[in-house]
Phi, psi and omega in degrees: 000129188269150181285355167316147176255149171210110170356098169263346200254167173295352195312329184283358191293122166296200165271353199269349180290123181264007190276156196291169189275342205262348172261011179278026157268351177248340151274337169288344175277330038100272180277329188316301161318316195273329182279346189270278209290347187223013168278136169272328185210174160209143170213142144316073186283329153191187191264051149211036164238157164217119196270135161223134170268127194262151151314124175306343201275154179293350177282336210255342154323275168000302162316280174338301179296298166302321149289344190262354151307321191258014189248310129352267186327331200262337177222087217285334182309330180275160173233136166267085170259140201228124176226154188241106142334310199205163184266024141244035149241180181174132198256167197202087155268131156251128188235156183218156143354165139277316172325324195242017161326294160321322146324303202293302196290347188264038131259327157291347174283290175319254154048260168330284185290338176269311179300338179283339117338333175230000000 
């Protein structure tokens, strides 16, 4: 288990984020799930891309494509592209502004550290 911190409080939530405060703990929990169970990798393409490489199965795209819908409405800044190379892969780009870069890096922090758990 590694001794690294990884950001648990909202501090990093921007103001441009619309979700009420009492459900952001439950969509953060929300990815946490989805990056232990279901990222294989993550990379960092530049600093406002974050490429994760996903499990391939329809189910957890299917997951995937609903949070990251619903993750949109409330922080209308990220864009969420989802591409399959071959039909067991399937990519997850996330791009944000430069404003909201920091955002970005706590969430590629989040990634890392739930993939390195399990």
């Amino acid at each position: 288990m590694s001794d690294r911190h990884v950001t648990t409080d909202e501090a990093w939530v921007p103001d441009a984020c619309n979700l009420p405060t009492a459900e952001r703990p439950l969509r953060l929990a929300e990815f946490d799930r989805f990056f232990t169970t279901a990222v294989r990798g993550v990379d960092r393409l530049s600093a406002r891309h974050l490429r994760l490489r996903v499990d391939g199965a329809a189910r957890v795209e299917e997951l995937a494509r609903d949070l990251t819908a619903r993750e949109s409405s409330c922080c209308a800044f990220f864009t969420f592209d989802f591409s399959r190379p071959d039909p067991d892969s399937l990519f997850l780009d996330v791009r944000v502004p430069a404003a909201h870069v920091d955002v970005l890096d706590a969430l590629a922090e989040r990634a890392v550290f739930s993939g390195s758990q399990s």
